[in-house]
C-alpha positions in Angstrom: -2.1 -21.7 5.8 0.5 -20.4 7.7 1.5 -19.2 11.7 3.6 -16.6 13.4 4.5 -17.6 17.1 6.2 -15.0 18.7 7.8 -14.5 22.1 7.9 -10.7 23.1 9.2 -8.8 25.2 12.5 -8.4 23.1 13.2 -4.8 21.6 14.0 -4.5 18.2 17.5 -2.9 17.0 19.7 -2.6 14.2 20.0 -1.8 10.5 16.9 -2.4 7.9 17.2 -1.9 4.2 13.3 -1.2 3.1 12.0 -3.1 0.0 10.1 -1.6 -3.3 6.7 0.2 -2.6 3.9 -2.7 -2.7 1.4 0.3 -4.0 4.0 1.6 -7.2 4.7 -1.7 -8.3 1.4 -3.5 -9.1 0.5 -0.6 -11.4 3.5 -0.3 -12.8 3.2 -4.2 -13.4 -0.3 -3.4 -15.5 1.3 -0.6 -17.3 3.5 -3.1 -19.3 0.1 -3.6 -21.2 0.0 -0.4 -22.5 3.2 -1.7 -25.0 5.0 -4.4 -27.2 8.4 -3.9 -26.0 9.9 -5.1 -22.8 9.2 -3.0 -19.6 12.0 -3.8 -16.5 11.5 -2.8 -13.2 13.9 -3.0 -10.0 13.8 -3.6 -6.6 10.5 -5.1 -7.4 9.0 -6.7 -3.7 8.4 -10.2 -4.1 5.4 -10.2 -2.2 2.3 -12.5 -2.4 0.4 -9.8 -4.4 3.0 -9.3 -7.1 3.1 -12.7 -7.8 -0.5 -13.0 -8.3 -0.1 -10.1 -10.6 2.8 -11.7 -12.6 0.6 -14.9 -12.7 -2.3 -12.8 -14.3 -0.3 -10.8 -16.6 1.4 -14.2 -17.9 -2.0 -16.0 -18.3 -2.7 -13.4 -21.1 0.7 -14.0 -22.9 2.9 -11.6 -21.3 6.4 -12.6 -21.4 8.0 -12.8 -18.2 11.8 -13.5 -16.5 12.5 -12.7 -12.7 16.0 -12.5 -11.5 16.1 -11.3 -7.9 14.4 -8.3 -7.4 14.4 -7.4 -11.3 11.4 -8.9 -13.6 10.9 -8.0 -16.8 7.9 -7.9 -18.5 7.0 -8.5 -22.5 3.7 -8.0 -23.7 4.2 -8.0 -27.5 2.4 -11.4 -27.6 -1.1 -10.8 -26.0 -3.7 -13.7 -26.5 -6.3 -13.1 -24.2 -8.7 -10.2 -23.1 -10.1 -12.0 -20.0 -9.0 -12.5 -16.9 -8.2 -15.6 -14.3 -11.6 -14.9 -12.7 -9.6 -17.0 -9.3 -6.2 -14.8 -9.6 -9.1 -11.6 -9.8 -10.5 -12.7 -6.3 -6.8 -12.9 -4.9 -5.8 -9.2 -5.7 -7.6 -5.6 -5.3 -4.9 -4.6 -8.5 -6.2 -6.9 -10.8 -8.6 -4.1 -11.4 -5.3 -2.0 -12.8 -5.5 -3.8 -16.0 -8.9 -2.6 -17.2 -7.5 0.8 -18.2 -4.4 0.0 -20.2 -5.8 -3.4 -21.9 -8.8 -1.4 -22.8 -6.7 1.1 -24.0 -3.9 -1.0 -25.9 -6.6 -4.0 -26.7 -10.0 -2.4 -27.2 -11.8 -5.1 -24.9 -10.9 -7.0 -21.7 -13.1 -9.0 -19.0 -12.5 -9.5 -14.9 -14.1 -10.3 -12.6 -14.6 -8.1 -9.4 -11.3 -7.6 -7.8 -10.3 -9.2 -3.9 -7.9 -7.8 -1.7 -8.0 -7.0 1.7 -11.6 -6.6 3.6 -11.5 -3.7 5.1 -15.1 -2.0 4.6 -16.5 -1.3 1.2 -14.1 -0.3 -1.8 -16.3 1.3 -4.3 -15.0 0.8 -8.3 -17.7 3.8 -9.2 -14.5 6.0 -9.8 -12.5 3.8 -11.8 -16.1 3.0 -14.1 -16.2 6.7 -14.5 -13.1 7.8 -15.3 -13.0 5.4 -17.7 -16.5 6.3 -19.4 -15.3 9.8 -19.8 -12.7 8.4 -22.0 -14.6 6.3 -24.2 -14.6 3.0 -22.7 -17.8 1.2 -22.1 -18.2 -0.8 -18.8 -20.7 -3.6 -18.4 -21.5 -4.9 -15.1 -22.6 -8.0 -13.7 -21.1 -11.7 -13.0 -18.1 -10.3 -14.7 -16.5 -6.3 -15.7 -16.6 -6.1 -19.5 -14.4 -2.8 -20.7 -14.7 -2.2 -24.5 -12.9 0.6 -26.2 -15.9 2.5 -28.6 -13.3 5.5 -28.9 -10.4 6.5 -26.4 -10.3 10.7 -26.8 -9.0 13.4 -24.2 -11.1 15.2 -22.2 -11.3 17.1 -19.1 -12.9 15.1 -16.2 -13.3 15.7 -12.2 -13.0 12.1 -9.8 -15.7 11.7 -7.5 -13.2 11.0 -5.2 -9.1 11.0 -5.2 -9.1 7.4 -5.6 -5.4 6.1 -6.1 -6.4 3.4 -8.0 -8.9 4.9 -10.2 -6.2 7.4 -10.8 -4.0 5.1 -12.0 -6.4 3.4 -14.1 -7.5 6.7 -15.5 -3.9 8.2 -15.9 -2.7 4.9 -18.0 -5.5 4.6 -20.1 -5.3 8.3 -21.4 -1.7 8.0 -22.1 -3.1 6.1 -25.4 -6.2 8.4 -26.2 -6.4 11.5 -28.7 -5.4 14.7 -27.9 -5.5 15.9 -24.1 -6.9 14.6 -20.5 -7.0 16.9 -18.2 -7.9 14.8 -14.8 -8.8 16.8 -11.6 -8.9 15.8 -8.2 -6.1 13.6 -8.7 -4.3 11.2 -6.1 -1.1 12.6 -5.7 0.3 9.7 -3.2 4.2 9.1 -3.7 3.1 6.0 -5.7 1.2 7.5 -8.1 3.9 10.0 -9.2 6.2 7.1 -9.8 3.9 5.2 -11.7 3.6 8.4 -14.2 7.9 8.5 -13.8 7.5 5.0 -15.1 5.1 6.0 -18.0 6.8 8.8 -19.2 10.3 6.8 -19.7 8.0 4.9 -21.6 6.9 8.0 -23.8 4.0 9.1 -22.1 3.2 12.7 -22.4 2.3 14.0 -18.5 2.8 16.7 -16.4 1.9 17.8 -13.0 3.3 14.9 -10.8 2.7 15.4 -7.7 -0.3 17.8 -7.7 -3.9 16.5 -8.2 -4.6 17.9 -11.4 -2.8 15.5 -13.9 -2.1 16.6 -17.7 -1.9 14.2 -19.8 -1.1 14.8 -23.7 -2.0 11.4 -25.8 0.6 9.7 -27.9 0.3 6.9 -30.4 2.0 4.2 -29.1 4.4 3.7 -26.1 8.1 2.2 -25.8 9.9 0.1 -23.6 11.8 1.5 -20.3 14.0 0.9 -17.4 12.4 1.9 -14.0 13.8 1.4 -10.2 10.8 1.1 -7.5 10.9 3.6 -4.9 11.7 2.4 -1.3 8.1 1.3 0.3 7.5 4.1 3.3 4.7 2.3 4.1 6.7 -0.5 4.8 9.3 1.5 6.6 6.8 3.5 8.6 5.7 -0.2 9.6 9.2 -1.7 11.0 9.6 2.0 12.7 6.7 1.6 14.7 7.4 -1.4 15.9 10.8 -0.5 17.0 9.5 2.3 19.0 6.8 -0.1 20.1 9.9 -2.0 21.8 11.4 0.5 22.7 14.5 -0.2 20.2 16.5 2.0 17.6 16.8 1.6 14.4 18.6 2.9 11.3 17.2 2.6 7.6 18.8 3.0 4.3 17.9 3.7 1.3 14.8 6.1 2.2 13.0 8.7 0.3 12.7 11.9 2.4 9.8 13.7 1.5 7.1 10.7 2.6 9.3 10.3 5.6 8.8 13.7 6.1 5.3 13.8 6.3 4.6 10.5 7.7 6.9 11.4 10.7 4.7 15.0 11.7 2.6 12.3 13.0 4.5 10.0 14.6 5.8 12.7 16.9 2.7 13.0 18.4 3.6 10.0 20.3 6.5 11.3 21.4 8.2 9.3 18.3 10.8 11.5 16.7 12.7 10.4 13.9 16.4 12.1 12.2 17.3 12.6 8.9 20.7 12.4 7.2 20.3 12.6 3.0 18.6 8.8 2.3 19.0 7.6 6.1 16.6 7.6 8.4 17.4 6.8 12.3 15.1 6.4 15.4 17.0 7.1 18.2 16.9 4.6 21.2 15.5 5.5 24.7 12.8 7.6 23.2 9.9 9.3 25.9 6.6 7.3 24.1 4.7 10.2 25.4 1.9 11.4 23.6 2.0 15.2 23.3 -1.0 17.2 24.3 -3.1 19.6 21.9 -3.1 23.2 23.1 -5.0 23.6 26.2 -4.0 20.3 26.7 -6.9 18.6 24.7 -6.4 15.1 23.5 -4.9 14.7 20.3 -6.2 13.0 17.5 -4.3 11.0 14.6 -6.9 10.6 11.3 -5.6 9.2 8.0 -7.1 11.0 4.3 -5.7 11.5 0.9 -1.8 12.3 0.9 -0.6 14.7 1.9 -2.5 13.4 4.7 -1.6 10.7 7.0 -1.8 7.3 5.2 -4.7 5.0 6.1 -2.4 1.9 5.3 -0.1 2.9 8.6 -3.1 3.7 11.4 -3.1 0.0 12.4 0.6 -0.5 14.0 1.0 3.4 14.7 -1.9 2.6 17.2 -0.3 -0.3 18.4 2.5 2.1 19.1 0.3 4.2 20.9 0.0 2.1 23.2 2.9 1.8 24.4 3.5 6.1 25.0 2.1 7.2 28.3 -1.1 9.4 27.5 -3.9 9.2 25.8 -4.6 9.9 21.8 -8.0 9.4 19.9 -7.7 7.1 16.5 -10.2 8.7 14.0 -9.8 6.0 10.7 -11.9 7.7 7.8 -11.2 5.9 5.0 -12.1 2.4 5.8 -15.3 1.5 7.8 -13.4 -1.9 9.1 -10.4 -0.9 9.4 -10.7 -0.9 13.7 -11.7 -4.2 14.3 -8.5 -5.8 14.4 -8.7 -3.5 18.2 -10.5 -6.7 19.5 -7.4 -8.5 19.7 -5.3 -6.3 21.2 -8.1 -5.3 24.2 -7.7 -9.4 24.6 -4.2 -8.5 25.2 -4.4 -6.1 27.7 -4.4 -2.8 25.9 -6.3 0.3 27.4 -8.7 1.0 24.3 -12.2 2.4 23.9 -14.3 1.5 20.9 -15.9 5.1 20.4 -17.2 3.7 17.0 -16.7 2.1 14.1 -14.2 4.8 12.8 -12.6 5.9 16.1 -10.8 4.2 19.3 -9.3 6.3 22.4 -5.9 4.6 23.5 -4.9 5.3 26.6 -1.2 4.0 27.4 1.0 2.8 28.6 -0.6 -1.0 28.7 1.4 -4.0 29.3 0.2 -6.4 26.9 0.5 -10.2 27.1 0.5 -12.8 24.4 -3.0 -14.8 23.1 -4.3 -16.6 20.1 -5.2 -14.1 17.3 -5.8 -14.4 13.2 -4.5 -11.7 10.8 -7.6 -10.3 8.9 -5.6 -8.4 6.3 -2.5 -7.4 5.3 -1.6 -4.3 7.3 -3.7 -5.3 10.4 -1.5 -8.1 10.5 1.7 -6.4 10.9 -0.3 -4.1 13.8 -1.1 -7.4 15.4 3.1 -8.9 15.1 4.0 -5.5 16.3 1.5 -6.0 19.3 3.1 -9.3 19.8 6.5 -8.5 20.0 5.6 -5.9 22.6 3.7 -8.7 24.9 4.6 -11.0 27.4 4.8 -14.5 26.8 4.1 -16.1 23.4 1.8 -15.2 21.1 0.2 -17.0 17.6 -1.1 -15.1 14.7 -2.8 -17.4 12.7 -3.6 -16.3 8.8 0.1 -14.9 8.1 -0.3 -15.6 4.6 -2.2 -12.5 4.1 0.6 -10.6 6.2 3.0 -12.0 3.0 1.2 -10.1 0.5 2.6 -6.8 1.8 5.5 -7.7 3.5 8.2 -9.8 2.3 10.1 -12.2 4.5 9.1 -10.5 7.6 10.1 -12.8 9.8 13.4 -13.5 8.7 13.6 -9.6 8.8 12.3 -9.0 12.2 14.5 -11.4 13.4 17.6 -10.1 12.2 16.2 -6.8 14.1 16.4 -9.1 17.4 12.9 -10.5 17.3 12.0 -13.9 18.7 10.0 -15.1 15.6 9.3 -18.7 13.8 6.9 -19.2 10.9 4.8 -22.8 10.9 3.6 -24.0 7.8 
């Protein structure tokens, strides 16, 4: 167990360099399944969920060397179809290797996947999507996948689950003839898992779009892939600069996600400039939340990309309040996502639970600092973003879970000027 005590009260500022996206990698890491020669990704995050991943993946005989940010990954030798039943309960991706060892293996066992507990996470998608292929799925203590026959076909998710998509998407690039998969995710991440899988050989068009293509092949090759920049991640240390009212400048970003995420952030008065890959929020900034026509409250709700991300409502609320105004919080995607808003009402902040879906934050609120616990990984960050905006010091107990999204973040909040120490 670990602890964050924070003294606010400090503005952030400075340069950040963002790290891989958390979401890209773990599939990608599952995809090294789907073939015998060696798959290498870079500017892999060495977060606490990859390293659960890599432990999984090298309990079943893959092969694996880590050098930096650079692991690559060798699953020639194979020996097991079931899975660490504890390193299942540690990760929601562990669920990402049912498609491709199915696929590549005919058979694989796991137990039902952890992660974060935000609400329910249904797996109905993934079971589907799966079935249509030809894999059977047994349920129970355990998730049994066997392969009966792995054909194309045409097939419409139940929901435009990124996951299931990338379950879906690597299991058909092994199946016969062509899979046609409608009402796709198209998040940034899934497009660069199927950048990944087509290096490899994959046949698959449409990236981007949520109708996916994909034209079977025999067998897959090896490939060299780069991780895109996280914009979750960066949307995350952006926020809490303007929390702080601080600048910051970030290299290395991707501008399209950027793009859309920061439509959103202006609403708190939040603007953002772009030059090529460099992103810079400009010091001294209004935090004003700007009005609806007719001056109605505005309201900030998360869905399937293009759509404002779910993973970044926590801290762009803490944000809120700290611009003058109010703005209604309307979280659709996860039933328990809110009730992190306890703490932060503990620390002063002018919020109204409307239900469990949506808060009214009315700012500017001068927070102080209390006792709190991380419940998952990006409630955390909202709750060290809160903390560095408050008076006096603060302890966030639970910070592991806070490590398996974010890597090193207090060493790199403190380099941003933060007043941050980590207790084991």
């Amino acid at each position: 167990m670990a602890r964050f005590i924070i003294h606010g009260g400090k503005r952030l500022g400075g340069t950040y360099v963002p790290g891989g996206n958390k979401n890209a990698v773990l599939p990608m890491l599952a995809a090294c399944v789907l073939t015998e020669q060696p798959v290498v990704l870079e500017n892999v995050p060495l977060i606490e969920d990859v390293r659960t991943m890599l432990d999984l993946l090298s309990g079943i005989g893959v092969e694996i060397e880590l050098k930096g940010h650079t692991v690559r990954l060798c699953a020639k030798g194979l020996r097991r179809s079931k899975l660490d039943p504890e390193l299942c309960r540690k990760v929601r991706a562990s669920i990402l290797l049912a498609g491709p060892m199915a696929a590549r293996l005919g058979r694989v066992t796991l137990s039902p996947p952890g992660g974060d507990v935000i609400g329910r996470r249904r797996l109905d998608t993934h079971f589907l999507g799966l079935r249509a292929l030809g894999i059977d799925v047994e349920g129970g203590k355990n998730f049994v996948f066997r392969r009966n026959r792995l054909e194309g076909t045409a097939m419409v998710l139940d929901e435009a689950s990124v996951t299931a998509t990338e379950n879906v998407l690597m299991a058909a690039t092994l199946a016969k003839g062509e899979t046609t998969i409608f009402n796709a995710a198209c998040e940034p991440h899934v497009t660069d898992l199927a950048l990944l899988l087509n290096k490899m050989g994959a046949q698959i068009t449409g990236l981007g779009t949520n109708r996916l293509v994909i034209r079977g092949v025999e067998t897959l090759g090896g490939a060299t892939h780069t991780v895109q920049p996280d914009y979750i991640e960066i949307g995350s240390f952006v926020a809490a600069a303007a929390a702080t009212g601080g600048e910051l400048k970030v290299g290395g970003v991707e501008a399209d996600p950027m793009l859309i995420i920061s439509k959103t952030f202006q609403k708190l008065g939040i603007k953002l400039q772009f030059d090529g890959a460099s992103l810079t929020l400009p010091a001294r900034q209004t935090r004003r939340i700007v009005r609806d026509f007719g001056s109605a409250i505005p309201k900030i709700e998360d869905g399937p990309w293009p759509m404002f991300p779910s993973d970044l409502m926590s801290v762009l609320l803490v944000a809120a309040t700290q611009a003058k105004g109010p703005v209604l919080f309307f979280e659709k995607m996860f039933e328990s996502r809110m009730y992190f808003v306890d703490y932060l009402i503990g620390m002063g902040a002018g919020i109204v639970v409307c239900d469990p879906h949506r808060v009214l934050v009315t700012g500017p609120s001068r927070l102080h600092g209390i006792s709190m616990a991380s419940p998952d990984i990006r409630a955390g960050m909202a709750l060290l973003t809160a903390a560095l905006c408050a008076k006096g010091e603060s302890v966030i107990h639970n910070a592991q879970t806070i490590d398996r999204g974010y890597e090193r973040v207090e060493e790199r909040l403190r380099a941003l000027g933060a007043d941050i120490v980590r207790e084991e």
